[in-house]
VEXDREN-2710 file (C-alpha; in Angstrom, 1 decimal):
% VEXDREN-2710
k/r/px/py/pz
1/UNK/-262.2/4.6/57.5
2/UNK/-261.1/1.1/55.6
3/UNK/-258.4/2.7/54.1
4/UNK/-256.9/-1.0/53.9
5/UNK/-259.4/-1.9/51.2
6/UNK/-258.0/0.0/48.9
7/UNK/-254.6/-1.5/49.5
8/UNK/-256.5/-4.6/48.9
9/UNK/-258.6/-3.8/45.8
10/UNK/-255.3/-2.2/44.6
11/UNK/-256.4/-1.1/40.2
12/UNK/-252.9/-0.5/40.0
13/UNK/-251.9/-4.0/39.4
14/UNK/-253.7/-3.9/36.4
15/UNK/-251.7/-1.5/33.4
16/UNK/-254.4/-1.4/31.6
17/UNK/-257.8/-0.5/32.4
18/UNK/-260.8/1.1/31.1
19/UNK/-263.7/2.4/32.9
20/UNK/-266.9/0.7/30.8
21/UNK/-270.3/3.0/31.5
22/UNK/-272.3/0.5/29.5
23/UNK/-275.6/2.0/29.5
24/UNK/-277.7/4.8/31.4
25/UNK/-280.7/2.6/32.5
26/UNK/-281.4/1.0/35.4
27/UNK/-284.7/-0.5/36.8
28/UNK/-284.0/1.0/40.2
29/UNK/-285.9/4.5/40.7
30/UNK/-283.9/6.0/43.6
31/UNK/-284.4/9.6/43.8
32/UNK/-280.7/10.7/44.6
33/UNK/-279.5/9.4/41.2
34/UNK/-278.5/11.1/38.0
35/UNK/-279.1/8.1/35.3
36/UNK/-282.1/7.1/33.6
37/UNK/-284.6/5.3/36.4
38/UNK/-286.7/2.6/36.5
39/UNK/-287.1/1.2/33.3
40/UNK/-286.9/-2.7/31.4
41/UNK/-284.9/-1.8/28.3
42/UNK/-281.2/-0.2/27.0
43/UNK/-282.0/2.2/24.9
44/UNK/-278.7/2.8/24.0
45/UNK/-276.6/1.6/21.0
46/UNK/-276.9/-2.6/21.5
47/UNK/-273.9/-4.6/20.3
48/UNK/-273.7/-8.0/20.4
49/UNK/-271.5/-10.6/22.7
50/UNK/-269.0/-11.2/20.0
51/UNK/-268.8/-7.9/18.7
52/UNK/-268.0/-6.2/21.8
53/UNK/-265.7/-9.0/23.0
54/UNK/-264.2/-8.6/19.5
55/UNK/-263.1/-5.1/19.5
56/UNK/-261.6/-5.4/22.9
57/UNK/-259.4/-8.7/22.0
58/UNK/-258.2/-6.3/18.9
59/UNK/-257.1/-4.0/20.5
60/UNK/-253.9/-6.3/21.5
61/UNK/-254.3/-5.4/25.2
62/UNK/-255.2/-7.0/28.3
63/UNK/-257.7/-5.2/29.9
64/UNK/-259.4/-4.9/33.4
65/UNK/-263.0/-3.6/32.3
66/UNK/-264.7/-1.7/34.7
67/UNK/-268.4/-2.2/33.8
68/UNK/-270.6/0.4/35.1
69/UNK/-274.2/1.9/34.4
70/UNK/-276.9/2.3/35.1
71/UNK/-277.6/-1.3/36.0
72/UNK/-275.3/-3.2/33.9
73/UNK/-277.3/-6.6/34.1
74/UNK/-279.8/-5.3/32.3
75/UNK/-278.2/-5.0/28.8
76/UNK/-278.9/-8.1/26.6
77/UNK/-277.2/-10.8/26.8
78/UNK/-275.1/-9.0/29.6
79/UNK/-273.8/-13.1/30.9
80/UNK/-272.4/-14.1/27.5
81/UNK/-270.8/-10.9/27.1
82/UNK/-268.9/-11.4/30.7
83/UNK/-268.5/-15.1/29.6
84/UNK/-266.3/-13.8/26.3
85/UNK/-264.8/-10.9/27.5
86/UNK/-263.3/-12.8/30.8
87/UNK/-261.1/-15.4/27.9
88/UNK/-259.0/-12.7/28.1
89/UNK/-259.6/-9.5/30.1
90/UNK/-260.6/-9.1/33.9
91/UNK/-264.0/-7.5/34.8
92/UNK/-264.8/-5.7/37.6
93/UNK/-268.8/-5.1/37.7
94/UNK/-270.4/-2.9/39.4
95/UNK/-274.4/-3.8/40.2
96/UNK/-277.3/-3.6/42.7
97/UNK/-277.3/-7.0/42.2
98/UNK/-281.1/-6.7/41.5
99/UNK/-281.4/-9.0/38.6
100/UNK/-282.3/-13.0/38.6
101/UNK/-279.1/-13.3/36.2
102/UNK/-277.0/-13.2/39.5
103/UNK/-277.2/-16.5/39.3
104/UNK/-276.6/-17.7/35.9
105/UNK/-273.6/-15.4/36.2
106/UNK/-272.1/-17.1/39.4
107/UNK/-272.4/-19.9/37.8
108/UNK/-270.7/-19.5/34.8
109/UNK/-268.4/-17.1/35.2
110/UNK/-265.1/-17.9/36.2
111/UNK/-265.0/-16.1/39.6
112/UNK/-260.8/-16.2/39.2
113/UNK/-261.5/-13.6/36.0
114/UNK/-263.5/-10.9/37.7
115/UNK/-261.5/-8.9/40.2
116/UNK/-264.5/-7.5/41.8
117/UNK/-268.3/-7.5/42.2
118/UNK/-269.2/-3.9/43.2
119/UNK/-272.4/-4.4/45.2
120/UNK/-274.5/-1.2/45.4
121/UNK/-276.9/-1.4/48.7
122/UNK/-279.4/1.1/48.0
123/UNK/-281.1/0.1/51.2
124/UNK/-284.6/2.8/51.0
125/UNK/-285.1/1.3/47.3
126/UNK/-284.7/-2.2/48.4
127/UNK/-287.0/-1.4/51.4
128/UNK/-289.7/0.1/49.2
129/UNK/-289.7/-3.1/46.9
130/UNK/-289.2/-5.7/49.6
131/UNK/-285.9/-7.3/48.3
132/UNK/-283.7/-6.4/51.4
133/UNK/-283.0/-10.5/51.9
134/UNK/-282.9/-10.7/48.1
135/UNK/-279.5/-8.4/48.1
136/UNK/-278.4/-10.5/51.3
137/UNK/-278.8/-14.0/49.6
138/UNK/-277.1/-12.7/46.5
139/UNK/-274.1/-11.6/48.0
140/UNK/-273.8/-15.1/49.4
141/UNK/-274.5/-17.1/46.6
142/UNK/-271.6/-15.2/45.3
143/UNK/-269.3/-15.7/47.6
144/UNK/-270.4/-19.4/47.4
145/UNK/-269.1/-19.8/44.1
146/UNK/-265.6/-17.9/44.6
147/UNK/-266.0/-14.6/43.6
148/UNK/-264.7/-11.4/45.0
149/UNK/-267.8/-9.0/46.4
150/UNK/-267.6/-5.8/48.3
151/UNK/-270.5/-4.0/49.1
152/UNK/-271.2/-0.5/48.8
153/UNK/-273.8/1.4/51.1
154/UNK/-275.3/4.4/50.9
155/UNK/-275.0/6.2/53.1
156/UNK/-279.0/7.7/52.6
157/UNK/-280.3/9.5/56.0
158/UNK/-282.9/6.9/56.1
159/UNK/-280.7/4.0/56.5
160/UNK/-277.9/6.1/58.6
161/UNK/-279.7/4.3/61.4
162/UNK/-279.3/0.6/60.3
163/UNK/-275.7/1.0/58.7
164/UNK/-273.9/-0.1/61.8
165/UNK/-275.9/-3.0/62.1
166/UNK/-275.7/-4.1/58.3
167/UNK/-272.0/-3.6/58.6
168/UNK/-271.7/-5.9/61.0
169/UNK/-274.2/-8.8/58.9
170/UNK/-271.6/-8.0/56.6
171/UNK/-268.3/-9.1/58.2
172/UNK/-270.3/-12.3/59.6
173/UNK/-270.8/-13.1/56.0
174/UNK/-266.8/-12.6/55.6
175/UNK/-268.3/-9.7/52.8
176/UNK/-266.1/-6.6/52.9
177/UNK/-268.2/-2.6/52.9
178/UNK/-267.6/0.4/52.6
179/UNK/-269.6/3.8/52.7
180/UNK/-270.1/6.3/49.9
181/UNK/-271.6/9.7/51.1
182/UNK/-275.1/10.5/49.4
183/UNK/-274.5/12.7/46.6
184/UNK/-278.4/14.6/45.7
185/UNK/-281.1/15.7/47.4
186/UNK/-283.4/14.4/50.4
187/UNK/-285.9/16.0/51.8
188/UNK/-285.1/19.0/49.9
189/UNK/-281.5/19.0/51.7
190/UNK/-278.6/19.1/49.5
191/UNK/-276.1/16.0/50.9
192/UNK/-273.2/15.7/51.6
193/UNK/-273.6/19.2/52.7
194/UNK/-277.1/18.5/55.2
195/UNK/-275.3/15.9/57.0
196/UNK/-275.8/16.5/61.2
197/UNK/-272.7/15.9/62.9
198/UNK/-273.3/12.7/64.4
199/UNK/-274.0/11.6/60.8
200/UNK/-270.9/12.9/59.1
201/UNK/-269.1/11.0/61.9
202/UNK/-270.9/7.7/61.1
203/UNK/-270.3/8.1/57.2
204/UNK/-266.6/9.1/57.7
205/UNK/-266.2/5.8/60.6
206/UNK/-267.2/3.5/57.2
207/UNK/-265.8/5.0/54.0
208/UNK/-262.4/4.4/52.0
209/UNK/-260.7/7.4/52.5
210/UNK/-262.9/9.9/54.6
211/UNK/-260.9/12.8/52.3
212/UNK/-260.9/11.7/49.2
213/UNK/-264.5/10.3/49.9
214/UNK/-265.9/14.0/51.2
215/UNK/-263.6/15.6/48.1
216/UNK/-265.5/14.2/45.6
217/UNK/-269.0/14.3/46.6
218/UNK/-268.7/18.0/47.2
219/UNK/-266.9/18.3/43.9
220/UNK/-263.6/19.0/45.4
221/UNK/-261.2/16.4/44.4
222/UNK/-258.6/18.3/42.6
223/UNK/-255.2/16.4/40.9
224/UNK/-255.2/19.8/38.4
225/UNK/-251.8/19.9/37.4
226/UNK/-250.5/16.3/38.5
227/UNK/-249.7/14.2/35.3
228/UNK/-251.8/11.1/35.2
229/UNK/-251.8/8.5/33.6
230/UNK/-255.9/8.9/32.2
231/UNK/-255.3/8.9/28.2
232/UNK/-252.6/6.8/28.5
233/UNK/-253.7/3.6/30.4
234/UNK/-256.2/4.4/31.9
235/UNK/-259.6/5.1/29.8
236/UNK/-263.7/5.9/30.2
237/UNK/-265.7/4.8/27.4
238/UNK/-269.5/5.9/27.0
239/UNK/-272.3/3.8/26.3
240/UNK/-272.4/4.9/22.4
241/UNK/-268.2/3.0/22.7
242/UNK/-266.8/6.7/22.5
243/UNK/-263.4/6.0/24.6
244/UNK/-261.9/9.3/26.4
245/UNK/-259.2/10.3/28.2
246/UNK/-261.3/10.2/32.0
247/UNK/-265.0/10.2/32.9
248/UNK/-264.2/14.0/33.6
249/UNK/-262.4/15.0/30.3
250/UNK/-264.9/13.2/27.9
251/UNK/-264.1/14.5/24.5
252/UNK/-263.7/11.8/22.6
253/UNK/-260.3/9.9/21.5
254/UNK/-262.1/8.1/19.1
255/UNK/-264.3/5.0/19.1
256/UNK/-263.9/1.7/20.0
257/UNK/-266.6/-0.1/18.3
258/UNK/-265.8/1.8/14.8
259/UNK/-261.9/0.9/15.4
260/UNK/-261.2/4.6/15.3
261/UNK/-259.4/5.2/18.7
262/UNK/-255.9/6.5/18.9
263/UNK/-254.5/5.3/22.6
264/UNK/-252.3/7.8/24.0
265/UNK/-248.3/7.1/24.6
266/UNK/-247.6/9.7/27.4
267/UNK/-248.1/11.3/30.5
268/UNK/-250.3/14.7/30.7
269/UNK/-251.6/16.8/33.6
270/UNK/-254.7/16.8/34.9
271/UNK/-256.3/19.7/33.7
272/UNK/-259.4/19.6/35.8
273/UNK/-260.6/21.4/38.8
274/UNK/-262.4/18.4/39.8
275/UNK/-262.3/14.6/39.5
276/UNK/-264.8/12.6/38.7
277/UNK/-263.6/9.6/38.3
278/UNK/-262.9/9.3/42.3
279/UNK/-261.3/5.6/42.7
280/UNK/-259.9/5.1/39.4
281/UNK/-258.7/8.7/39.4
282/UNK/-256.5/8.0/42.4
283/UNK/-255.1/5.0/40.9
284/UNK/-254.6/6.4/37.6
285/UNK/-252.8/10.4/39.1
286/UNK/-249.6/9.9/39.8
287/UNK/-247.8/12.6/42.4
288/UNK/-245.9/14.1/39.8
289/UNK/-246.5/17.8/39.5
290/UNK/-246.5/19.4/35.7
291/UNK/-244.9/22.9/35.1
292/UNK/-247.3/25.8/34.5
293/UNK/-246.3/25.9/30.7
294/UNK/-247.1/21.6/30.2
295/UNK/-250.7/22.5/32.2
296/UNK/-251.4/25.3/29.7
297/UNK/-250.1/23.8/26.6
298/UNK/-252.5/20.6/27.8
299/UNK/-255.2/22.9/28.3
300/UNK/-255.0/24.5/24.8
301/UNK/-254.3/21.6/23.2
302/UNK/-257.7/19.9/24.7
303/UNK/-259.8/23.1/24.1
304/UNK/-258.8/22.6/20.6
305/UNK/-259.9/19.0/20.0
306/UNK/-263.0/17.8/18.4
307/UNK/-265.9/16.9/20.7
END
């Protein structure tokens, strides 16, 4: 386990923070993921740099923005929006690093503004397209230029074999990694579930946290009835800039872009049997446990607001 790295890569220190999925698309066809594959555009809702660096700045907060997809490099003008939201937010990015705008990005971002690059090693679709060295030589120009990267490998059966070996390239670069259990099908095996032995072992020797890591690819992590603070500083917003409590509780709270969102002001329990929002759920749950009333008042009230 490298349970120290998420000492290290601590969200907490950040009180505000909202978890960006900016778009569904990605030009990446691997077969184990959910999201729209292998395409060149965004199809959904565009907005430009200013507006959407805009509409954070009003909202008087300092954010750390959480940019997700989908392959978040490929929405337009993706550098200029980093460039104006990082005046006065944080980013944290999370990419397969697949797109020549690497570059541009590492050199003109200031690296001190983004706490993380989140470097997605999808090693079987790299291997398919030849672009293994291409993820290597990114990572490095990166961390030329000052910036923050962890890698994140997938822990796919087919590259099981190599991840021992990649983990170490890693370190030599001085490039932190970390596992994250498949989570789809292979093969016509269901994983995490159709991992042998040996290979559950290997996965669990690289993760974060083999428990929570396990938890939430079988659809197990449960904080229900633990007040968190999801709703209140801590946010998911949709690619259409509809802002929600979590990534797991996604009726809306109103939207961003339109200047309709009502931020909460308190605590609530988790009312889900399951969280979705893995990392950022652990840094936003606190251990505090709600009464059975607060948990069924949160649940009625919830059940009764708009989608």
């Amino acid at each position: 386990m490298n349970k120290n790295l998420l000492e290290i890569y601590d969200l907490k220190i950040f009180p505000w923070r909202i978890n960006w999925e900016i778009s569904r698309e990605c030009n990446f066809s691997c077969a184990y993921c959910v999201n729209d594959k292998s395409t060149t555009t965004v199809s959904s809702p565009v907005h430009t740099p200013e507006k959407i660096a805009a509409v954070f700045d009003s909202t008087g907060k300092e954010w750390l923005i959480l940019i997700t997809g989908g392959e978040p490099f490929m929405y337009p003008d993706f550098n200029q929006i980093c460039l104006l939201l990082s005046q006065k937010h944080h980013l944290q990015i999370t990419t397969n690093l697949s797109s020549p705008d690497i570059y541009k990005f590492a050199d003109t971002i200031n690296p001190a503004k983004i706490f993380l690059i989140s470097a997605s090693f999808h090693y079987t679709e790299r291997k398919r397209r030849n672009l293994v060295d291409d993820f290597i030589d990114k990572c490095n120009y990166l961390k030329s230029r000052g910036f923050v990267v962890l890698v994140n490998y997938i822990a796919h059966p087919e590259s099981l074999p190599l991840m021992e070996e990649y983990f170490a390239t890693f370190k030599l670069m001085g490039i932190s990694s970390f596992a994250l259990a498949l989570r789809g099908e292979y093969n016509g095996e269901k994983y995490p579930e159709s991992y042998t032995k040996q290979e559950l072992a290997l996965v669990k020797k690289f993760v974060l946290d083999d428990t929570i890591e396990l938890n939430s690819a079988l659809g197990k992590l449960n904080y229900y009835g633990r007040y968190c603070t999801a709703g209140q500083t801590y946010f998911f917003m949709n690619p259409q800039g509809e802002v929600s409590r979590c990534a797991t509780l996604q009726k809306p709270l109103g939207n961003l872009f339109e200047g309709s969102v009502c931020f909460g002001n308190k605590l609530v329990p988790c009312i889900a049997k399951n969280c979705n929002d893995v990392y950022c759920g652990v840094a936003a749950v606190t251990n505090k446990k709600a009464c059975k009333l607060s948990v069924f008042l949160e649940k009625k009230k919830y059940k009764k607001q708009t989608i």
